[in-house]
C-alpha positions as CSV (number, residue, x, y, z in Angstrom):
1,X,-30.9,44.4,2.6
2,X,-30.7,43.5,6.5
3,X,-33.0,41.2,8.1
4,X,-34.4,44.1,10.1
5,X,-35.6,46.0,6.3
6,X,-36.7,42.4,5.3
7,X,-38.7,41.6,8.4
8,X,-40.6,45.2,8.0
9,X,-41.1,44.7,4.3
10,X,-43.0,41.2,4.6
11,X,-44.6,42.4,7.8
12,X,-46.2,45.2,5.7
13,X,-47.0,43.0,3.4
14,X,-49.1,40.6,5.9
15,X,-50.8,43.8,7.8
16,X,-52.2,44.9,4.0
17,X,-52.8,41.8,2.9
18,X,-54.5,40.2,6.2
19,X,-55.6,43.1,7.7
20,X,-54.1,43.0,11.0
21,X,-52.2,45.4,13.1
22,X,-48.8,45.7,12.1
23,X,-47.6,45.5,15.8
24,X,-49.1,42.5,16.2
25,X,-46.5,40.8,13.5
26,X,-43.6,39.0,15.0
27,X,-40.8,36.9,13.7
28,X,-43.1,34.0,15.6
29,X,-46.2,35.0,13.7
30,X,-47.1,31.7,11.9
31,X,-49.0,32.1,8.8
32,X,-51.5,29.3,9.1
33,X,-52.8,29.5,12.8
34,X,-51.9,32.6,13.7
35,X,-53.5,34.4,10.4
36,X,-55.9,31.6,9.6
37,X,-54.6,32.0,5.5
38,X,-56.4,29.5,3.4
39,X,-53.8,28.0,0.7
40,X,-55.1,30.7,-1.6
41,X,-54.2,33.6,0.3
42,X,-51.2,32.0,1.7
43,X,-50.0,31.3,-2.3
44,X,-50.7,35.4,-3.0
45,X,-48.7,36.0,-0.3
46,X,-46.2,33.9,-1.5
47,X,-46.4,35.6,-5.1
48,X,-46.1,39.0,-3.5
49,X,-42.9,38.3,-1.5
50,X,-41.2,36.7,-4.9
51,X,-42.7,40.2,-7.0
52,X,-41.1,42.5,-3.9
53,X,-37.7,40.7,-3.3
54,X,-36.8,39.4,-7.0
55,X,-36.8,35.8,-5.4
56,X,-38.2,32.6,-6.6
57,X,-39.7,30.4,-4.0
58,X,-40.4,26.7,-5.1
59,X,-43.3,25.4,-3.8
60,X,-41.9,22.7,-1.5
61,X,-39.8,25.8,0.2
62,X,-42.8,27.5,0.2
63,X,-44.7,24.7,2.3
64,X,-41.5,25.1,4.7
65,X,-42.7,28.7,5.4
66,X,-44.8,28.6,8.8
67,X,-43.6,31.5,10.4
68,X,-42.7,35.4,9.4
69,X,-39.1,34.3,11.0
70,X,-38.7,31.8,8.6
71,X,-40.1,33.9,5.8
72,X,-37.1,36.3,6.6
73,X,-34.5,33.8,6.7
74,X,-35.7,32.4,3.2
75,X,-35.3,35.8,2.1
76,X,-32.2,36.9,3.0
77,X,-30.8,33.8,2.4
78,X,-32.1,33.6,-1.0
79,X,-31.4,36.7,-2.8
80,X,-28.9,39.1,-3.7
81,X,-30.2,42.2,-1.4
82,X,-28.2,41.1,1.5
């Protein structure tokens, strides 16, 4: 899977799950000031990237993840659907 098909699958995610527009999502988006996600929604989130892309994510990576960019890189880095 490319970075471009990962970037569009978790920026999907983020415009169902915190109901903004999706072409308002960038790699520079940052989860916690940018969305204001609480550490409840922002562990959901979390759980719904490791359900979509087969991938664990330990919580200390987890508390790495500020931005969708980074989200990405974790991603593509981290699985098998390179």
């Amino acid at each position: 899977m490319s970075k471009d098909e990962v970037f569009n699958k978790i920026a999907d995610i983020i415009a169902d799950r915190f109901e903004i527009d999706r072409d308002k999502i960038t790699p520079q988006l940052n989860f916690k000031t940018d969305l204001d996600a609480d550490s409840i929604d922002f562990v959901e989130f979390i759980l719904e990237l490791e359900d979509t892309f087969g991938a664990e994510i330990s919580d200390e990576a987890a508390e790495n993840l500020n931005t969708v960019g980074e989200a990405v890189d974790y991603i593509v880095a981290n699985t098998d659907s390179k």
